[in-house]
N, C-alpha and C positions, 0 to 999 in steps of 0.2 A: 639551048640546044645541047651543052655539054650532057645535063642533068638527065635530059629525058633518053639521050644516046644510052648513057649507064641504063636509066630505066630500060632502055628498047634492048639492050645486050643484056640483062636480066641479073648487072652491078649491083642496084637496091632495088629493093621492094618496094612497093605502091608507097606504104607507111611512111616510109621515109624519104621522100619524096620532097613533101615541105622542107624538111631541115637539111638535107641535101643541097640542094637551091639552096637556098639562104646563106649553105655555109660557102657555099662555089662563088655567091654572086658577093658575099663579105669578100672572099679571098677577090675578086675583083675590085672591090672598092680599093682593096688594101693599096694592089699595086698602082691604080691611082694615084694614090695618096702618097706611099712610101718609093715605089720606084718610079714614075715617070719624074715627079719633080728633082731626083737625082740626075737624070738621063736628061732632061730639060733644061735645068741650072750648070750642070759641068759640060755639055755640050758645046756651051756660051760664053765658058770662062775664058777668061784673059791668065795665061797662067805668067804671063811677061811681066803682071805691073805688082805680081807679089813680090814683096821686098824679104830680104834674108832673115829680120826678125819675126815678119809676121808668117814668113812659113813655119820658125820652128815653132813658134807657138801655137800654128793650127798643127803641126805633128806631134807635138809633147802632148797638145789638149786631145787631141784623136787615140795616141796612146792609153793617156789616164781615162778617157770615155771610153776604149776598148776593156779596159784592165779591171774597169769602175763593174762595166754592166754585167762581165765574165762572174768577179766575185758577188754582187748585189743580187742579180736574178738568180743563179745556180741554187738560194735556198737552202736549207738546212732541215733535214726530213725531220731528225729530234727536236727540232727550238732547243737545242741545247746550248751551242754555241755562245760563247760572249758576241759573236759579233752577227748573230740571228735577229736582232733586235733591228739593224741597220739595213738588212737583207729584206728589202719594201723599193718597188719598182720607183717609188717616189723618192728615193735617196737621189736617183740619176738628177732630179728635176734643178738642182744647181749648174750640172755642168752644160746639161741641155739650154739654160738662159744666158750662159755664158757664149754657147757656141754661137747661139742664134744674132745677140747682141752684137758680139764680134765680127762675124764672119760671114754673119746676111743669109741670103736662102739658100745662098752655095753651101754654107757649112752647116743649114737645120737639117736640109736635104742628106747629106753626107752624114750629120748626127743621126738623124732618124733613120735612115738606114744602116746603119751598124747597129744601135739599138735594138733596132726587130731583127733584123741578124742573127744577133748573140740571144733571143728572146726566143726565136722559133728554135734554133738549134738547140739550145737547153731544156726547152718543153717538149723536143723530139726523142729529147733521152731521158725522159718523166723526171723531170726533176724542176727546180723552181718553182714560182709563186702562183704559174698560172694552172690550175685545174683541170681546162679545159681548152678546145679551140675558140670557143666563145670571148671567152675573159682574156685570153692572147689577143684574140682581134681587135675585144673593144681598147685594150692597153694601146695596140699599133694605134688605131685608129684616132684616139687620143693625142697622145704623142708626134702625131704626123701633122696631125690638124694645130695643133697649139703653136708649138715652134715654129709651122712655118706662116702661119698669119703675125706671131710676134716678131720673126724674120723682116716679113713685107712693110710692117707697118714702122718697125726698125728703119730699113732703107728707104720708106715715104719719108719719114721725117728727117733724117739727112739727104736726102734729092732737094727735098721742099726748105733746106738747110741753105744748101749751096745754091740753088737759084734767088734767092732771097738774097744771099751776098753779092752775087753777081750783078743783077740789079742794083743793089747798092753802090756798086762799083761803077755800073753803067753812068747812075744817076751823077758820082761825082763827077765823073769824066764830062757830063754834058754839062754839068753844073760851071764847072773850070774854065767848057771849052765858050759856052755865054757868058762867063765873066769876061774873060779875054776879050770878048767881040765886041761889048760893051765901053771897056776902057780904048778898043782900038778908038770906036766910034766920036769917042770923045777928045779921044788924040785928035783925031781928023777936022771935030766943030771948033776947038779951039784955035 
């Protein structure tokens, strides 16, 4: 509807039309992707059961991921730079395993959006690795998708962690609580 509105108020031309769409209905994937699971995951947080260490290390890490993506995506229009070599959207992909590992969807969510953040902003002021709207999209797109499946699958296997212990627990408790019952019963025949 948005596209053909531009069409119908004479925004683009017939021609452009297909790529138009595509790029309106990527830019909808995106927010999808990059911002509902932000808006989704911090809507839900418990911000009560963060303990004092593990905030400052989700803020130190948030900083040096702000600080990381600012100098890595901005680019260097000569390649001249000694540190042009390093300035490859895939440098981030350490801190991105870190966050996700650490801090679950809450903090891929919260990574991947700062990342496109600092991504689009930089590509807004032609600068950086991306080219294009294209090559930006497919980078977000990437990046949103990745972290937050290795987020989920992170927290499956500590859920699937801690019920397995509990169980465990369950079992000796019952385990203790039939031995018990056993000896009483024996008390009792003797």
């Amino acid at each position: 509807i948005g596209v053909a509105s531009l069409y119908a108020g004479g925004l683009i031309a017939g021609g452009n039309f297909g790529e138009t769409w595509l790029a309106w209905w990527q830019g909808d994937v995106l927010g999808d992707l990059v911002v509902a699971p932000f808006l989704l995951t911090w809507a839900s947080a418990r911000w009560y059961k963060a303990s004092g260490r593990r905030a400052a290390e989700a803020a130190a890490l948030a900083a040096v991921l702000v600080g990381a993506s600012l100098v890595l995506l901005r680019g260097d229009a000569d390649g001249k730079s000694a540190l042009s070599a390093f300035q490859q959207p895939i440098t981030l992909l350490p801190l991105l395993i870190w966050v996700a590992l650490r801090f679950g969807t809450q903090g891929a969510s919260a990574a991947t959006l700062v990342v496109s953040t600092v991504a689009v902003w930089i590509t807004a002021l032609g600068r950086g690795p991306f080219q294009n709207l294209a090559v930006l999209q497919a980078f977000m797109s990437v990046v949103a998708v990745t972290f937050l499946v290795l987020a989920a699958v992170t927290e499956e296997r500590l859920r699937g962690e801690r019920e397995r212990n509990e169980l465990l627990h369950r079992e000796r408790v019952v385990r203790a609580y039939a031995e018990e019952m056993q000896r009483q019963r024996r008390g009792e025949t003797n």
